[in-house]
N, C-alpha and C positions, 0 to 999 in steps of 0.2 A: 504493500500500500504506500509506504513511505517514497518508494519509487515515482512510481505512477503521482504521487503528488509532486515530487521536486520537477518530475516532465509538465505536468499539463498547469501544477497551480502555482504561478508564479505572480503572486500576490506582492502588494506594493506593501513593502515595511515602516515602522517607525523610527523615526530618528533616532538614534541610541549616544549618550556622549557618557564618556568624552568620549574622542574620537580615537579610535587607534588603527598604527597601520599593520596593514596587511606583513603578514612575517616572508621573507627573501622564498624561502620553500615552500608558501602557501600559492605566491604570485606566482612563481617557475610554474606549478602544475598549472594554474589555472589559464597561465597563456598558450602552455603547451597544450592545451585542452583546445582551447580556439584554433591555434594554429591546426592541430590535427583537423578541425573541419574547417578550414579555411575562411575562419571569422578574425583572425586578427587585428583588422584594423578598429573592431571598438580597444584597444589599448592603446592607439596611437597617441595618443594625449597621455598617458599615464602617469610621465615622469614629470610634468609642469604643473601634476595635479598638485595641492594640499591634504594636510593628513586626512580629513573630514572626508574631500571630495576623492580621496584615492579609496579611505572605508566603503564610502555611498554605491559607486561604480563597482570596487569588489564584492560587495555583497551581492549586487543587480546580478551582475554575472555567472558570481556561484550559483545562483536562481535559477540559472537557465539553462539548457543542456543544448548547445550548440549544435550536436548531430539532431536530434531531434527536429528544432527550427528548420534545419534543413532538410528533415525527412517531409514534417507536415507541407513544407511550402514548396518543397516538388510533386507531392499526391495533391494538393490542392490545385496549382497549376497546371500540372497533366489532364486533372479532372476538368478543371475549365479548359482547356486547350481542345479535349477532346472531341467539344463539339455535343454534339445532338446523343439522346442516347441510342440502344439498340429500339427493339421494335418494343412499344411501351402500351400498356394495357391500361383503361383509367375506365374506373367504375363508382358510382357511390357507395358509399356503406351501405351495408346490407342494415334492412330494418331490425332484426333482433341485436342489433346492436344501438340503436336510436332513439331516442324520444323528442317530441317536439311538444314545446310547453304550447302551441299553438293551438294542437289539434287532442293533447292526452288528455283523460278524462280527470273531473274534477276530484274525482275521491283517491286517484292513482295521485295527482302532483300533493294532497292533502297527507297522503300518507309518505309520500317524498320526507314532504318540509315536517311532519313530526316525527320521523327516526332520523332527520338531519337535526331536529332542536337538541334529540337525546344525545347523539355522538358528542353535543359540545356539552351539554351536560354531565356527562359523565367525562370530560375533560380529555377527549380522543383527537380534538379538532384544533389547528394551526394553520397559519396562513405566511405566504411567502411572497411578500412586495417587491417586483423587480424595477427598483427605480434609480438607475445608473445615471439616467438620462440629464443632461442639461437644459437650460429653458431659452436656448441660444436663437432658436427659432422661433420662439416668441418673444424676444428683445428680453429678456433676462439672462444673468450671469447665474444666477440661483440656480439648484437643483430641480426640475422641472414637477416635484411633489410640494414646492414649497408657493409655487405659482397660485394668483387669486384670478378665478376668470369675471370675475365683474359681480357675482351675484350679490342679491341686496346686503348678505350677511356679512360679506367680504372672506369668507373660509376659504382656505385654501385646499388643494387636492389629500394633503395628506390628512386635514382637521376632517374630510370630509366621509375618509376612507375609515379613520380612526370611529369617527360616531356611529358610521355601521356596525364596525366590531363591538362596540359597547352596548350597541344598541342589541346585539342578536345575543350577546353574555344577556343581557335582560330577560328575553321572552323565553329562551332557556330554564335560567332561572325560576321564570314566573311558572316554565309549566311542569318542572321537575319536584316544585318546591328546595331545592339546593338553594346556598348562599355563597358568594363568593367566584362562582364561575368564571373561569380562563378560554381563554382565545387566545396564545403567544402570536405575537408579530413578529417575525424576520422580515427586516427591511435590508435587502441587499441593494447595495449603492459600487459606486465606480471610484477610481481612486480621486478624482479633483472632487464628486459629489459626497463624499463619505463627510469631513469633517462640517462643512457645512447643513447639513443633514442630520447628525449627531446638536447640533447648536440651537438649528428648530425645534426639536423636539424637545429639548434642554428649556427653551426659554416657552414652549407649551406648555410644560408638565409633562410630557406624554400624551396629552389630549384625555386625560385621566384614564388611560388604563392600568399605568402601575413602571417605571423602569424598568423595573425586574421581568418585564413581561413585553419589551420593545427592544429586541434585540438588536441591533444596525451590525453587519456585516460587511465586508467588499469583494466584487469578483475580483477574478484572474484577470493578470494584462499579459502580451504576447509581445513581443519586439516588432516593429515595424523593420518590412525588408525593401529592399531596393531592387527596382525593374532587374539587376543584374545577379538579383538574390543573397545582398549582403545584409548584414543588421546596419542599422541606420542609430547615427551618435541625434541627438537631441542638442547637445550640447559636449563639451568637451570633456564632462566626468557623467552626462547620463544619456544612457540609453533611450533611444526612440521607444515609447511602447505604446498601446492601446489596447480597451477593457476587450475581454477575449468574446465577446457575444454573449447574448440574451442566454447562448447554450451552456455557457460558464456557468452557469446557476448549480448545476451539478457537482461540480469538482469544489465551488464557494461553501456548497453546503459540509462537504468533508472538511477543508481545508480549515475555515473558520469555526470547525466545533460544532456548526449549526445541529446537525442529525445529532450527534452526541445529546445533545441538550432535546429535543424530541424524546428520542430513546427513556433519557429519565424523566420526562413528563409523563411517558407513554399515550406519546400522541402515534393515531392508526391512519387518523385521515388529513390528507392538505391539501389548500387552496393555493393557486401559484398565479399571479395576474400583474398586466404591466400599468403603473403608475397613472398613464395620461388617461385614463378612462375616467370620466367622470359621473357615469352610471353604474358601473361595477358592484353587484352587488355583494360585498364582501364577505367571506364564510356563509355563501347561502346555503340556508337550509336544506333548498328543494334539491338544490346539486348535489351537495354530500349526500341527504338521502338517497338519492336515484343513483348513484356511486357506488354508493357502498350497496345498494342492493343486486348493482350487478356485478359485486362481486371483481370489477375490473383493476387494474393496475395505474392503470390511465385513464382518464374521461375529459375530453372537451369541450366548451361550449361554443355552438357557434351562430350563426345571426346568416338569417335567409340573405341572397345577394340581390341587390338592388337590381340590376340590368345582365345583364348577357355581356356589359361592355366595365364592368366594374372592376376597377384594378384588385385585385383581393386575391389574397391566396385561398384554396379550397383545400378541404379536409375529405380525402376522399379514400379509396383505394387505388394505387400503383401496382398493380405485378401481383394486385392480393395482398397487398398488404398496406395497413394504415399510414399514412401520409398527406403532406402537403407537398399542393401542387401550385406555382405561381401564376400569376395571369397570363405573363409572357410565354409562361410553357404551355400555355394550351391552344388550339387552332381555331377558328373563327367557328366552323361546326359544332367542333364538341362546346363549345362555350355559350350556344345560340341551341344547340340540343334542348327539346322539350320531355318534362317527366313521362313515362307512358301513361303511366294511373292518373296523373294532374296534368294533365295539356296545357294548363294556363300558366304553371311556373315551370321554372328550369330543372331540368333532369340534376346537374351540377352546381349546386346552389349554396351548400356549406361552409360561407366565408368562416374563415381563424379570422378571433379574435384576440389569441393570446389568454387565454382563459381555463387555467385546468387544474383538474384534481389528478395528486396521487396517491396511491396507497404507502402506506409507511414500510410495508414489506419490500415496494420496490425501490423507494430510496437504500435499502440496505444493501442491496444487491449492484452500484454503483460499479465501483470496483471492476468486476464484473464486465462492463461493456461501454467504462467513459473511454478509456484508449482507442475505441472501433467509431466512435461520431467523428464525421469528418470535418475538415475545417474549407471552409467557403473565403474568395477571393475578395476584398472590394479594392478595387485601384483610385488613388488619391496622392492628389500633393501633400507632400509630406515635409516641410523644412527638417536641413537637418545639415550636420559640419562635414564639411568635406574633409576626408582621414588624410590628405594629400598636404594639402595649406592649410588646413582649420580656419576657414571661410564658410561662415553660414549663408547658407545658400533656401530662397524662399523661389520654390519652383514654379511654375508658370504652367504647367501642365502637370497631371500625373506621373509621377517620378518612381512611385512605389508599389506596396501593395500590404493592406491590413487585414490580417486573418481572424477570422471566429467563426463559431459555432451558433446553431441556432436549436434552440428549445425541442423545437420537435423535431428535430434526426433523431433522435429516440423512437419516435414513433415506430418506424419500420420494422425494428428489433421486436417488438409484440407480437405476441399470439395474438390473433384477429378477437380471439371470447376475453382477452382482458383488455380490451379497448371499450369504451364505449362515448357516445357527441349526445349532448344533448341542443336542439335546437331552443333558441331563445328572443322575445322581443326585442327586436332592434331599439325601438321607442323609449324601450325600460329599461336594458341592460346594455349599449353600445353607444357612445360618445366620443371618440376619439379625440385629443387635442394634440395637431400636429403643425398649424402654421401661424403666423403672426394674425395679429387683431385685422380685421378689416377683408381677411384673402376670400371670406364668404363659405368656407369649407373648412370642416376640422377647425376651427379655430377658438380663441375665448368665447367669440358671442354666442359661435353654435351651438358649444359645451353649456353654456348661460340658458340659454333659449330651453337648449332637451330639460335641461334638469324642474328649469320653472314651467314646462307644458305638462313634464311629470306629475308636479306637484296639483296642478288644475285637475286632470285627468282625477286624479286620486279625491279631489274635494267632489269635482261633479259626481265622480261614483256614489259615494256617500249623501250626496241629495243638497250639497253645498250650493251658493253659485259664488263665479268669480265674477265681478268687474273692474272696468277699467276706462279711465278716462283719457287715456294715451295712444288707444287703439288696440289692434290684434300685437302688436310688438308689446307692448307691457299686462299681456293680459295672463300674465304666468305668475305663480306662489309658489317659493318656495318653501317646501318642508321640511323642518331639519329631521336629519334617521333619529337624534335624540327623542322624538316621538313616533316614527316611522319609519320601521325599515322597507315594508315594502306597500305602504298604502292601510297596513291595517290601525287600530285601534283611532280610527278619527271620527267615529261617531258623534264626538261634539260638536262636530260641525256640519250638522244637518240642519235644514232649514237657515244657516247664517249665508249672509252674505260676506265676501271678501273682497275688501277693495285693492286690487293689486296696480304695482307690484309691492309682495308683503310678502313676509318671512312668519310661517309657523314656527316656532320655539321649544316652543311649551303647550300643556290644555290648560286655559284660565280656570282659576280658582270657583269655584262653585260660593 
């Protein structure tokens, strides 16, 4: 195991002082180590370094296993190089593996969501935030969970995600009679999002769930290589790196202790979802229940696709076996393909949304099959010191290439019977926040908009009304999960009216 960590999790460290240097017999191996795979030149600078900056760069390196680097980033290049695959078979999931909360019946999702309240009740249930991400593309430097999309409350994604969790320790509780109910947070973050990240929640409280129950962790980073397959200097004592993919989450959970910490909660079941979603409905009930009853390894959620021409990746079968397929991989037919039973929607229609349960059994089994996930190409300008002059060089085109992994290369690896997707309301459960304010798509207002037509939705149901003297754009409420996780218990709000836009809170005092 210890292996398999020093290759794949190459995690950023803390500062340690004082500083010391590297001993004359530690350096000799460690260069002759690069040399033997022809990485040499991250040491070209070595000897101009300072004691601190010669520690920082020895340690980065001992980290990394040069033959490796060079293993992953010729199977990744071959694999892109290769082109198209052989003859490729794509089918949907077969029904005994599926459920769609659109069309199952009422007392099946009722029986979901009450042995999904008991599993957290009886304290089986954890969830895993993957929010590496920056808010760079929304004109923030912050971590992109610490982002406020406008709503009247001014909450942020994370205060947002947190009151769900608190929210579902609640109704748990209420219907267990238990006191005290757990939900552990693992927030996995990137190396520039970690401390920041750690600081939010610091200056929250935790959003009151408890520290001792908000864990913050960090992926793995991978060295960036160069179009001629070299490691790339950053600077002249660090190494170029970047967070190893959404598919890091895996080796993050060994590396940082995560699973250990599971293990002695004896948690069985987890929720694993990405940050910018701002409907997510966090440790749902219905999903754990309908998970755990089939008994699967894996289970996804995923949200019908808009058109035939929707950039989305699909959750389908390849070759037989579970998988995502991207938009660009599929042909204008199959993408335009009609269901046979449903003529009016698409055969192929199971957008990912990053959204999934696993069994605590198969986290154990890591080990086991992280080495076999492949690693994926993305090519980018990459600044970085030329080992030649030590001139930093900020390229004009793509120079490079930064490797990772993605969450579902696992998938394949399943037996078809522990796989299982459940379908879900776009409306309710899928929000994306991906571009800056104003782009009309994915963005603050949309994020804004879904969560407050949410909120309507849930009061009309209830025999509420909303109005609004600002038009259809303000005629949305929003509901905090501190009373509602998913529309229930609002019965006081029959017969009122709502003048929006307004924020439910709380239920007024009788």
């Amino acid at each position: 195991m210890n292996k398999i960590l020093e290759k794949l999790n190459l995690s950023s460290k803390e500062e340690r002082v004082p500083a010391k240097e590297p001993s004359e017999k530690d350096f000799d191996e460690l260069k002759e180590r690069y040399e033997r795979a022809s990485q040499e030149q991250v040491l070209a600078f070595y000897d101009e370094l300072d004691t601190a900056e010669k520690e920082g760069l020895f340690e980065r390196l001992s980290s990394i296993d040069p033959n490796y680097i060079n293993d992953i980033t010729q199977k990744a290049l071959k694999s892109q190089d290769s082109g198209k695959e052989g003859q490729v078979k794509l089918s949907p999931l077969p029904e005994e593996v599926t459920a769609s909360i659109l069309d199952s019946k009422s007392e099946d999702i009722e029986s979901w969501y009450n042995s999904g309240l008991d599993l957290v009740a009886e304290g089986q249930v954890a969830v895993v935030l993957m929010a590496g991400g920056q808010g760079t593309r929304l004109g923030s430097a912050a971590p992109k969970g610490c982002f406020n999309i406008g709503l009247p409350s001014e909450k942020s994604l994370f205060q947002i995600q947190a009151e769900r969790i608190w929210k579902v320790q609640q109704l748990a509780e209420k219907k267990s009679g238990k006191k005290d109910v757990v939900i552990p947070w693992y927030v996995m973050t990137s190396g520039p999002t970690r401390g920041p990240t750690e600081r939010f929640f610091e200056e929250h409280s935790y959003f009151g769930l408890g520290k001792d129950n908000v864990i913050i962790f960090e992926q793995g980073v991978l060295p960036c290589i160069s179009n001629e397959g070299k490691i790339l200097l950053e600077s002249k004592s660090k190494v170029a790196v970047a967070p190893d993919g959404n598919g890091g989450i895996y080796q993050a959970l060994l590396a940082s202790n995560v699973r250990t910490d599971m293990r002695k909660r004896g948690i069985q079941h987890i929720h694993a979802y990405c940050v910018d979603n701002c409907l997510v409905k966090v440790a749902d009930p219905v999903f754990l229940g309908f998970s755990a009853s089939k008994n699967v390894d894996i289970a996804t959620k995923v949200v019908r696709k808009r058109s035939a021409k929707e950039s989305v990746g699909l959750i389908l079968l390849k070759n037989g076996k579970p998988d995502v397929v991207e938009y660009s991989e599929i042909d204008t037919a199959t993408a335009e393909a009609k269901d046979p039973k449903q003529p009016e929607i698409l055969k192929f229609r199971a957008a990912n949304i990053v959204n999934h349960y696993y069994s605590f059994r198969f986290l154990e089994s890591i080990e086991e099959w992280a080495h076999e996930l492949p690693h994926h190409v993305a090519r980018k300008k990459i600044p970085y010191i030329d080992p030649e002059n030590g001139e930093a060089i900020k390229p004009q085109k793509p120079n490079g290439i930064k490797l990772e992994q993605f969450v579902f290369d696992v998938f394949p690896m399943l037996d078809l019977k522990k796989f299982a997707s459940m379908e879900v309301k776009r409306e309710d459960e899928f929000s994306p926040l991906k571009n800056a304010k104003g782009t009309g798509e994915d963005d603050p207002d949309t994020s804004k908009k879904d969560i407050l037509d949410q909120g309507k939705r849930w009061i009309d149901a209830v025999g509420g009304t909303v109005v609004s003297e600002s038009g259809a754009d303000g005629a949305g409420v929003e509901v905090s999960p501190l009373i509602s996780y998913g529309g229930e218990g609002l019965h006081f709000l029959k017969d009122r009216t709502i003048k929006a836009p307004a924020v439910i809170e709380k239920e007024p005092s009788e």
